[in-house]
C-alpha positions in Angstrom: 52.8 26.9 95.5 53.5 30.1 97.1 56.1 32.3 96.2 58.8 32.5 98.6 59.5 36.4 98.6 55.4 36.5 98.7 55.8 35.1 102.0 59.1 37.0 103.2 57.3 40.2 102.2 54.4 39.3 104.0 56.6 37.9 106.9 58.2 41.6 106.9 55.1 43.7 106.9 53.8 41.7 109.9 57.1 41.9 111.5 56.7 45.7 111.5 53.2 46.1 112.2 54.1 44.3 115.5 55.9 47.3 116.6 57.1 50.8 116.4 60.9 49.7 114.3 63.7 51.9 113.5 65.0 52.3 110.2 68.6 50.9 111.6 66.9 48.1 113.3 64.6 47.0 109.9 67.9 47.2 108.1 69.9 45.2 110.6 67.0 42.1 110.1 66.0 42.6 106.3 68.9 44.5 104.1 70.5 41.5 102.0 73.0 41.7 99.7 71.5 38.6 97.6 69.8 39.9 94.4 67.0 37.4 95.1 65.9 38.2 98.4 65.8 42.0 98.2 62.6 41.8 100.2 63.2 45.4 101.7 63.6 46.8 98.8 61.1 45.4 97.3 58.5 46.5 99.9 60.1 50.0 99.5 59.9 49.9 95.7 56.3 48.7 95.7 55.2 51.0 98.2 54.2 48.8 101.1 56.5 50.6 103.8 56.7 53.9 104.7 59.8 55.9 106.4 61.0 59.8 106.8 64.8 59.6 106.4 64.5 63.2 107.8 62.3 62.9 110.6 62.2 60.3 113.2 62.9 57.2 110.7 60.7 54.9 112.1 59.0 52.3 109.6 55.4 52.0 109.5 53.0 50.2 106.8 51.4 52.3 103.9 47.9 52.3 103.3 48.8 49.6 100.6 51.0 47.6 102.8 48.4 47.9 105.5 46.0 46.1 102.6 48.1 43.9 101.9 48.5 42.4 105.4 44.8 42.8 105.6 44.0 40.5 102.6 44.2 37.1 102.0 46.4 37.7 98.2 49.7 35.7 98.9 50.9 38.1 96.0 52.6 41.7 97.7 52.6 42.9 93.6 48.6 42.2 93.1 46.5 45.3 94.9 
């Protein structure tokens, strides 16, 4: 079985590889206050997203969050 926030995280780095997203607009559609779906934060901890909050704040996929989508590993920790 795969791991639900596997999938959310996944879901999430497609969602913004899609298209150019503000920081406000990611926020607005993944910030949660539920300390088991912190699926933002979680990208932002393990390094999958990537955002200036001094230049134009727009959030775009790392190099490892760009693997990650790229791979078949339902696992966003593993690579």
């Amino acid at each position: 079985m795969i791991d639900p926030t596997s999938a959310l995280t996944r879901q999430l780095l497609e969602w913004i590889a899609d298209k150019p997203r503000t920081y406000a607009e990611v926020l607005e559609a993944w910030r949660t206050t539920c300390p088991r779906l912190s699926i933002w934060e979680d990208a932002c901890i393990n390094g999958l997203i990537h955002y200036d909050p001094a230049g134009d704040r727009i959030v775009s996929l790392s190099p490892k969050g760009r693997a990650l989508l790229q791979s078949r590993s339902p696992n966003p920790s593993t690579g």
